[in-house]
C-alpha positions as CSV (number, residue, x, y, z in Angstrom):
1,X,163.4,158.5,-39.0
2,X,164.0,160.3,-35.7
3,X,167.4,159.3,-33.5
4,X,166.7,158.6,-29.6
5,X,169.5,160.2,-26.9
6,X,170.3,156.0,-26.7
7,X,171.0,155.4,-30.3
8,X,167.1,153.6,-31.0
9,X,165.1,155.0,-34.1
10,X,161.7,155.9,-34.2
11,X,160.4,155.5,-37.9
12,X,157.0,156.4,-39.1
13,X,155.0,154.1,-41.6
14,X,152.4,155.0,-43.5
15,X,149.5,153.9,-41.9
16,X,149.6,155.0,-38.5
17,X,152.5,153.3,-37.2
18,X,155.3,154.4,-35.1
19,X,157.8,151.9,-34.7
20,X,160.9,151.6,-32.5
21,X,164.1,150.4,-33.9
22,X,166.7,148.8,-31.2
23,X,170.5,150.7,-32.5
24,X,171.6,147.4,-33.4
25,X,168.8,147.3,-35.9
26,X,167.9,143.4,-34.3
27,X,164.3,144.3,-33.1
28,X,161.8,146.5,-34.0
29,X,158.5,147.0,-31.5
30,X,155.7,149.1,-31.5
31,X,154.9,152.5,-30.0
32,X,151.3,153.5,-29.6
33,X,150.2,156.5,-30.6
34,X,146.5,158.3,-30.2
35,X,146.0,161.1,-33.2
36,X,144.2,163.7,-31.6
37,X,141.4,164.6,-34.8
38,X,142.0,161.2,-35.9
39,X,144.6,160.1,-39.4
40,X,143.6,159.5,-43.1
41,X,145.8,156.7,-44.9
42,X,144.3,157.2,-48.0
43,X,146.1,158.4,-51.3
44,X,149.7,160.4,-50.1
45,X,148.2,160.7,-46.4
46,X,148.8,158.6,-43.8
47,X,151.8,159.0,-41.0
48,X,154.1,161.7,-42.2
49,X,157.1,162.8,-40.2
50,X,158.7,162.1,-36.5
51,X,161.2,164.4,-34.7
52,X,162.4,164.9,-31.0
53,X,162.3,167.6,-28.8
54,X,166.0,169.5,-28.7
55,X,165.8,169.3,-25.2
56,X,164.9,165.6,-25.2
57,X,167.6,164.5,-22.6
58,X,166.8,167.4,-20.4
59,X,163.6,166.9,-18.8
60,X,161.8,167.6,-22.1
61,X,160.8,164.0,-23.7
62,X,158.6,164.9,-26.7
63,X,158.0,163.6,-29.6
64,X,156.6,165.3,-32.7
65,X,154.4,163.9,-35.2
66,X,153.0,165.1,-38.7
67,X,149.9,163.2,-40.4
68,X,146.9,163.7,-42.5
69,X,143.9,164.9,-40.4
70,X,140.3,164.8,-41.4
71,X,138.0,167.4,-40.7
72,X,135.5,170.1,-42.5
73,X,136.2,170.1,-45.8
74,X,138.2,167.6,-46.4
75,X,141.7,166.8,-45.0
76,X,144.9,168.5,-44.2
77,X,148.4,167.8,-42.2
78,X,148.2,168.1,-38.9
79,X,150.9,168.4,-36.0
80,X,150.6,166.5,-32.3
81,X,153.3,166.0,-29.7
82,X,153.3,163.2,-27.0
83,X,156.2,161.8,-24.2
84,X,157.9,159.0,-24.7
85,X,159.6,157.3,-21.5
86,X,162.9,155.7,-22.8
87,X,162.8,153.2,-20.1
88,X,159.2,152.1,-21.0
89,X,158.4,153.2,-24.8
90,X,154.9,151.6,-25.5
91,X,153.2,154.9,-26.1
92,X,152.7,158.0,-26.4
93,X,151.6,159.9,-23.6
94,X,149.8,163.0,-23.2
95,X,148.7,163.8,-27.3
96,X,148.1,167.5,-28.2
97,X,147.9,169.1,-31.3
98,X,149.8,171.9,-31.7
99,X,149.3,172.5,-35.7
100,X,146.4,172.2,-38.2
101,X,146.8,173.1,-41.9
102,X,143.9,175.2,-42.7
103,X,141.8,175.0,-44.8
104,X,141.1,171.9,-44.6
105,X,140.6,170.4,-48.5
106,X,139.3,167.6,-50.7
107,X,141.8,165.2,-52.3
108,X,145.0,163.1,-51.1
109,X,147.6,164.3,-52.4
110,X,150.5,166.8,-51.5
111,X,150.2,167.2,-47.4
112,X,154.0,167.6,-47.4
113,X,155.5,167.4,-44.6
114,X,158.6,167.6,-43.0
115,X,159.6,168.4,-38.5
116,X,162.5,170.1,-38.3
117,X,164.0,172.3,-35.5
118,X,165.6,175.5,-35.8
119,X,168.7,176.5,-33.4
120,X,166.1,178.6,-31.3
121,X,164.4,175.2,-30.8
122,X,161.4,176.6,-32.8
123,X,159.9,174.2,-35.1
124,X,159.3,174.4,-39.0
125,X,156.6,172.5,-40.7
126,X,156.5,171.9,-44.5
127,X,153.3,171.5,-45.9
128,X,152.5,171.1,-49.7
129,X,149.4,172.9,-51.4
130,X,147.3,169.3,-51.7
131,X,147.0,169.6,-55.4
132,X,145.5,172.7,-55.1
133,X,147.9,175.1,-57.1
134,X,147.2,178.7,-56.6
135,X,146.4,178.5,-52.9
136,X,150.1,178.2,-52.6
137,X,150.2,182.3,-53.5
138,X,147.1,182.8,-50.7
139,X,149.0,184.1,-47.5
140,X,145.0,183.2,-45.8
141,X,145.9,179.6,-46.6
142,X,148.3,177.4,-45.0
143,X,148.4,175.5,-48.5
144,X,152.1,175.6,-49.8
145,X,153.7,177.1,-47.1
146,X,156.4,176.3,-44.4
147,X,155.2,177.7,-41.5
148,X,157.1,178.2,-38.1
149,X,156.0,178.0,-34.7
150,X,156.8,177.4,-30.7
151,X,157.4,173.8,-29.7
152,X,153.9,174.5,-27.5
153,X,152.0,175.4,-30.4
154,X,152.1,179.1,-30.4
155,X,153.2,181.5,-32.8
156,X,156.7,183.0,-32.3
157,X,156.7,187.0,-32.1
158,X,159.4,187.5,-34.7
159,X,157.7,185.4,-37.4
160,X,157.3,187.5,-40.9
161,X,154.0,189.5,-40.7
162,X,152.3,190.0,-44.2
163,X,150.0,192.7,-45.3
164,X,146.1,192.0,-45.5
165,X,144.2,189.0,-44.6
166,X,146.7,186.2,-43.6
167,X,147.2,183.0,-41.4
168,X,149.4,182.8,-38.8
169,X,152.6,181.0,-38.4
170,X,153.6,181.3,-42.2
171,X,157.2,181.5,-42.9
172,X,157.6,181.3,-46.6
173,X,155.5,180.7,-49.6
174,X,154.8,179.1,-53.1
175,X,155.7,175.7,-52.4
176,X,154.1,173.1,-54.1
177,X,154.9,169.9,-52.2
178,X,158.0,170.2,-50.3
179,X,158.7,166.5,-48.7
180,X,162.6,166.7,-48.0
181,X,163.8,169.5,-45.5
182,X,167.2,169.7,-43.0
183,X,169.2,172.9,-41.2
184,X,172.6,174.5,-42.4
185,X,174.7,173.5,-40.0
186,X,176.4,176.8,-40.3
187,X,174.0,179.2,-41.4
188,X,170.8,178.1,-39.6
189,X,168.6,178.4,-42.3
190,X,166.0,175.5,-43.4
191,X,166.6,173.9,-46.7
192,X,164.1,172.3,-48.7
193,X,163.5,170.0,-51.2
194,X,159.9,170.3,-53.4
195,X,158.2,168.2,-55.6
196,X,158.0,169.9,-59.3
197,X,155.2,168.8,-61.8
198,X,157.1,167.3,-65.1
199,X,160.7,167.6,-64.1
200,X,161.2,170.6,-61.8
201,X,162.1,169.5,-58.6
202,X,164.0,171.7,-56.7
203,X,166.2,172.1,-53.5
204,X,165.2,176.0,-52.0
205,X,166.4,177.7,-48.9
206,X,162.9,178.5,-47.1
207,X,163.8,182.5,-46.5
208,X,161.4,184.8,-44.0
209,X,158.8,186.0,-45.9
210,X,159.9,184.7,-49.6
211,X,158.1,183.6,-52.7
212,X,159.2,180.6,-53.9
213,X,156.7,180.5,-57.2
214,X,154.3,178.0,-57.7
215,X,152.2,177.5,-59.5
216,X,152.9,180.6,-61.3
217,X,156.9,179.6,-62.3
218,X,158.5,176.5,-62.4
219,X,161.3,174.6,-64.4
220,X,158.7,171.7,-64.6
221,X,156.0,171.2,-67.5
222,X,152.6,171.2,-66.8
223,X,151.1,167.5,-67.2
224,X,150.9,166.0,-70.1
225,X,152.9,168.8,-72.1
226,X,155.9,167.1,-74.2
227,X,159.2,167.0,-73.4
228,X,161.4,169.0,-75.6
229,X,164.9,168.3,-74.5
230,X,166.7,168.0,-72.0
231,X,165.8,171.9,-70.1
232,X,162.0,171.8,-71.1
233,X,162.8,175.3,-72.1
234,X,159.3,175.2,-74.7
235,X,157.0,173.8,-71.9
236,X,158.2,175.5,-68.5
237,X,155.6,176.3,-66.6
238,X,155.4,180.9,-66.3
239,X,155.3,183.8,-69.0
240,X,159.9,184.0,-68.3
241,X,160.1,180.2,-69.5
242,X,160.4,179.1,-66.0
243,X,163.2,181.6,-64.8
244,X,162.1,182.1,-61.0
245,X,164.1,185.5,-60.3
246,X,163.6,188.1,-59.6
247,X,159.8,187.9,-58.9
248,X,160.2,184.8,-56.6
249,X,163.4,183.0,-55.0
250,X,165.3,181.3,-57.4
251,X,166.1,177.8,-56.3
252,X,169.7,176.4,-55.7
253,X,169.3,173.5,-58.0
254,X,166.4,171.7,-60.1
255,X,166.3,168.8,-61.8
256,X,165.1,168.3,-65.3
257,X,163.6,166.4,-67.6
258,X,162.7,163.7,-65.2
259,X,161.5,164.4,-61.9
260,X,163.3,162.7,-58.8
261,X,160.9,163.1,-56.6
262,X,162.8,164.1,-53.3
263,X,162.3,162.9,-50.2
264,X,163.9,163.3,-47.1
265,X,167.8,165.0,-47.0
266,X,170.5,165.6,-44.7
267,X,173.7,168.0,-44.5
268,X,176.6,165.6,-43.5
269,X,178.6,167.3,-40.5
270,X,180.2,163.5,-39.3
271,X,183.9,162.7,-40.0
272,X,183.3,158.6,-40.1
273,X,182.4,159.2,-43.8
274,X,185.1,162.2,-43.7
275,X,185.1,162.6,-47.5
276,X,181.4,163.4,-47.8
277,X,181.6,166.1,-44.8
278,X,179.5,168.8,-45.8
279,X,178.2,167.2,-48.8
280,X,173.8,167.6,-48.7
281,X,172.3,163.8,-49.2
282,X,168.7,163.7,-51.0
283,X,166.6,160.7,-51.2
284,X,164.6,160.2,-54.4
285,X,161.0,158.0,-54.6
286,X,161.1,158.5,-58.3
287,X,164.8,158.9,-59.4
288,X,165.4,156.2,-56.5
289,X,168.5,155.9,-54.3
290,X,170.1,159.3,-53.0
291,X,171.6,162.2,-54.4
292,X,174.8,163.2,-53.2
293,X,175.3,167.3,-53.4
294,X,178.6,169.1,-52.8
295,X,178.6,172.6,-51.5
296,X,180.5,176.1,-51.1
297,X,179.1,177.7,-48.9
298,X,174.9,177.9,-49.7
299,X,175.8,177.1,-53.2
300,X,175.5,173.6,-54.7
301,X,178.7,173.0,-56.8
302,X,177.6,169.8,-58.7
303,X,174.1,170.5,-60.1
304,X,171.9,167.6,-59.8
305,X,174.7,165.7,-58.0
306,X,175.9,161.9,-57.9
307,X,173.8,159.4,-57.6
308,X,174.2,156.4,-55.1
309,X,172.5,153.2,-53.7
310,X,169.9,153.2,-56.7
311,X,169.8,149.4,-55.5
312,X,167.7,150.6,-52.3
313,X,164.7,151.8,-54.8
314,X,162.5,154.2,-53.5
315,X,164.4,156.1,-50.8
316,X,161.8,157.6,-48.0
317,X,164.6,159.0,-45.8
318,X,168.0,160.0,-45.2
319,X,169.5,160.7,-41.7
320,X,173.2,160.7,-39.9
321,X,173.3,158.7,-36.9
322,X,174.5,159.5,-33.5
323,X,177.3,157.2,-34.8
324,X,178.3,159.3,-37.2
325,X,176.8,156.3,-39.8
326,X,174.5,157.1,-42.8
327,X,171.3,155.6,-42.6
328,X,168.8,155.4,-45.5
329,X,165.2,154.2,-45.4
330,X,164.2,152.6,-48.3
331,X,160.5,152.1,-49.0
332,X,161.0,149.5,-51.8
333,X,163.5,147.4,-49.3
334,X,161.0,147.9,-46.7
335,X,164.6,148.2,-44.5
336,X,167.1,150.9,-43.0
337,X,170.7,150.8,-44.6
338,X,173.5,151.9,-42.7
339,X,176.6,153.1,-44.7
340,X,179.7,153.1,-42.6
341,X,183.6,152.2,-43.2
């Protein structure tokens, strides 16, 4: 989901959709869109992410898109930008592409991905290694990386640089499949949430230039391994039993035995819900409903958190409104939920 400057939501559906949701919720229409390289549906591709340009409302209407591309190889997400007139919103108009993953890779699985905008109005992309593994540790592969780049496409100067062979635009690495992703609203820095294999699934803050692990560490099993108890301390995946640090970034929180499967999360900065200001909200596919996270500072204070609105099923998004309103989009519901007093 992406909020307009007038309250409407934009929301993404799988296959190639981008629909437009009036504030009220009462009508939904249709905006068309043109995918530069064309999109794949199949498998875990299709229609990924949707944000706006920060300078939206100021001469700047741009909408970002995220999808499964085809190509040479195989597929891989890809990045496009079109305007959107708020007076007439039946397309997009002008399409670019600004961002490829490369290379380009059989399979349908693991494309990520996740739009969000820094202060500096650059623009992170999530993108998961597409069930690849160890390409996530191959700085000349965009596979299980977040990389960061300008809203035009280009790279920014002060990126990370890396030694040897490498592709451009990469911010951090050793992700596996990182599908949730929002901003500290104090600190600026991108947190993101990551598939694991068996359990595993962690909440990381995407650093400059830092390891995150996979597939050589994780507090996940490897498929089909047993489950122990309740840490998988026999079956972790890594020579250390699992324990990230200090070779790679250790994550803020993981859950085990049983995966969640996050999805999309939000940091809560409203004062209509004014108990839950500050709190982190994670959607789960797997673990369904969201995952409410309280926090001291870039420390998570309740471990796996409390979970809520396990009635919505599989949970796709999570998003403050304009409104100051919660909204959840729930795949299972096939509906948007807003949570207000």
């Amino acid at each position: 989901m992406a909020f307009l400057p007038d309250g409407r939501i934009l929301v993404t559906q799988k296959t190639g959709e981008l629909r437009l949701v009036s504030a009220d919720g009462a009508t939904v229409s249709t905006v068309a869109v043109s995918f530069p390289g064309g999109i794949d549906a199949n498998g875990q591709g299709g229609l990924l992410d949707v944000n706006i340009d920060p300078d939206f409302s100021n001469g700047q209407p741009w909408v970002y898109l995220s999808y499964s591309q085809p190509g040479t190889g195989g597929l891989g997400t890809a990045v496009m930008r079109g305007q959107l007139s708020l007076s007439s919103p039946t397309s997009l108009t002008s399409p670019a592409q600004i961002f490829q993953q490369l290379p380009k890779v059989g399979g349908n699985g693991h494309f990520g991905s996740r739009l969000v905008f820094a202060n500096d109005k650059t623009l992170f992309i999530t993108l998961g290694e597409r069930q690849q593994g160890s390409p996530a540790q191959d700085l000349n592969s965009h596979l299980g990386k977040v990389v960061r780049i300008n809203r035009d496409g280009t790279f920014p100067a002060n990126n990370p640089t890396f030694g040897g062979a490498s592709r451009p635009g990469i911010w951090s690495y050793g992700h596996r499949n990182p599908q949730g992703a929002a901003l500290h609203p104090t600190t600026g820095e991108l947190w993101v949430s990551e598939h694991g294999p068996q359990g595993g699934d962690e909440i990381n803050i995407a650093r400059a230039s830092q390891n995150f692990g996979w597939p050589n560490v994780s507090y996940g099993c490897n498929y089909g391994a047993p489950y122990p108890g309740t840490d998988n301390t026999s079956c972790r995946i890594g020579g250390t039993g699992g324990v990230h640090a200090p070779a790679y970034l250790e994550p803020l929180t993981y859950w085990v035995p049983v995966s969640i499967a996050p999805s999309g999360m939000t940091f809560y900065t409203g004062t209509l819900l004014s108990e839950w200001t500050g709190n982190l909200f994670q959607g789960a596919l797997e673990g369904t409903g969201v995952r409410r996270l309280t926090l001291s500072g870039s420390t998570i204070t309740n471990g796996p958190g409390e979970t809520l609105y396990t009635n919505l099923g599989r949970v796709r998004d999570v998003a403050q409104g304009p409104d100051g309103a919660l909204y959840i989009l729930s795949q299972t519901n096939s509906s948007i939920t807003r949570v207000r007093r």
